[in-house]
C-alpha positions in Angstrom: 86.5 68.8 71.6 87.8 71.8 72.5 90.0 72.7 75.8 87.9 75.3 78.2 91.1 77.8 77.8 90.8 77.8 73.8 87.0 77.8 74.1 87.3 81.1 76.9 90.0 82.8 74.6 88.0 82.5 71.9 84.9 84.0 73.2 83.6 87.7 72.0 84.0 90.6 73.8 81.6 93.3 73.3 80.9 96.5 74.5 78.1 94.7 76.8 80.1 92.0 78.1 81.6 92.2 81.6 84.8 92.1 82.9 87.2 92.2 86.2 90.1 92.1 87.1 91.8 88.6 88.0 91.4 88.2 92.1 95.3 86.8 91.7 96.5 89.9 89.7 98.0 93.1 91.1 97.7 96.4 89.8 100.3 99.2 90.6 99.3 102.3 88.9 102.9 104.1 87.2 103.1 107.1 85.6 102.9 105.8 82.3 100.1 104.0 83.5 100.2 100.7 85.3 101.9 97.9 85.9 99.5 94.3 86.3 101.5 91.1 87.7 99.4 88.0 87.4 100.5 85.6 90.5 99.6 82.8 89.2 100.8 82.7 85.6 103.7 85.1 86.9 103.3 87.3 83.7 103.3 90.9 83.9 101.6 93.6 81.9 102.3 96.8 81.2 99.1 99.5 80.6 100.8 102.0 78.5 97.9 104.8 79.4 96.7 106.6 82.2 93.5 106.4 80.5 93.7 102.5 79.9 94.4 102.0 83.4 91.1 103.8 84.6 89.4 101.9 82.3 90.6 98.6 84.1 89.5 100.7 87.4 86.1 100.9 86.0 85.7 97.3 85.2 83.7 94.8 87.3 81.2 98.0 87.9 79.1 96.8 85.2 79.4 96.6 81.4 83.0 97.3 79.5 80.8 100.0 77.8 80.4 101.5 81.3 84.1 101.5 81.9 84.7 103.1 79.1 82.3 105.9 79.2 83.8 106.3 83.3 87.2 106.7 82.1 85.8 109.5 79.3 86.6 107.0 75.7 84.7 108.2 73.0 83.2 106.6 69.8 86.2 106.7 67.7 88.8 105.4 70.6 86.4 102.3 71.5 88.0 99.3 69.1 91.4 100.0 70.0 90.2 99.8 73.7 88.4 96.7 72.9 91.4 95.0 71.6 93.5 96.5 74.5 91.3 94.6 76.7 90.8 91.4 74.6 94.4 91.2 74.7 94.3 91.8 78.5 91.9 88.7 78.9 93.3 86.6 76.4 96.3 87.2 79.1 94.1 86.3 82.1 95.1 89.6 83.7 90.9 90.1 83.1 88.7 87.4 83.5 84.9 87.5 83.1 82.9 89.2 85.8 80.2 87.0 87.5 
């Protein structure tokens, strides 16, 4: 039987799943672009883009394709936005929006 974490963790994220960010993270935009402290877990994340931390801004809005398309991702940028985010959730700095 599997845990709920691995099960969670292993789930797919597509363009029309839906995403937020965790109520127990923090999110303090930088000029690099942001800095996300999970109080629980005490982990922090660094967003390495401006353009990655608007798509975080976006989520919870509606789909993860919607956040991207708000924070102007095209096409060709969209799987290494998806992985940015998986990563993110894997992380629990994004858990599934309800």
């Amino acid at each position: 039987m599997a845990c709920a974490v691995s099960t969670k963790r292993m789930a797919e994220l597509t363009l029309d799943s839906a995403l937020r960010v965790h109520p127990r993270v923090s999110v303090r935009p930088e000029p690099f672009g942001a800095l996300l402290y999970h109080f629980g877990t005490r982990r922090l994340s660094f967003l390495k883009s401006t353009r990655l931390l608007h798509v975080v801004e976006h989520l919870g809005r509606g789909s993860v394709r919607e956040a991207l398309e708000a924070a102007g991702i095209d096409e060709r940028e969209t799987p290494d936005y998806l992985a940015a985010l998986r990563s993110l959730r894997d992380s629990d700095m994004l858990v599934a929006a309800t």
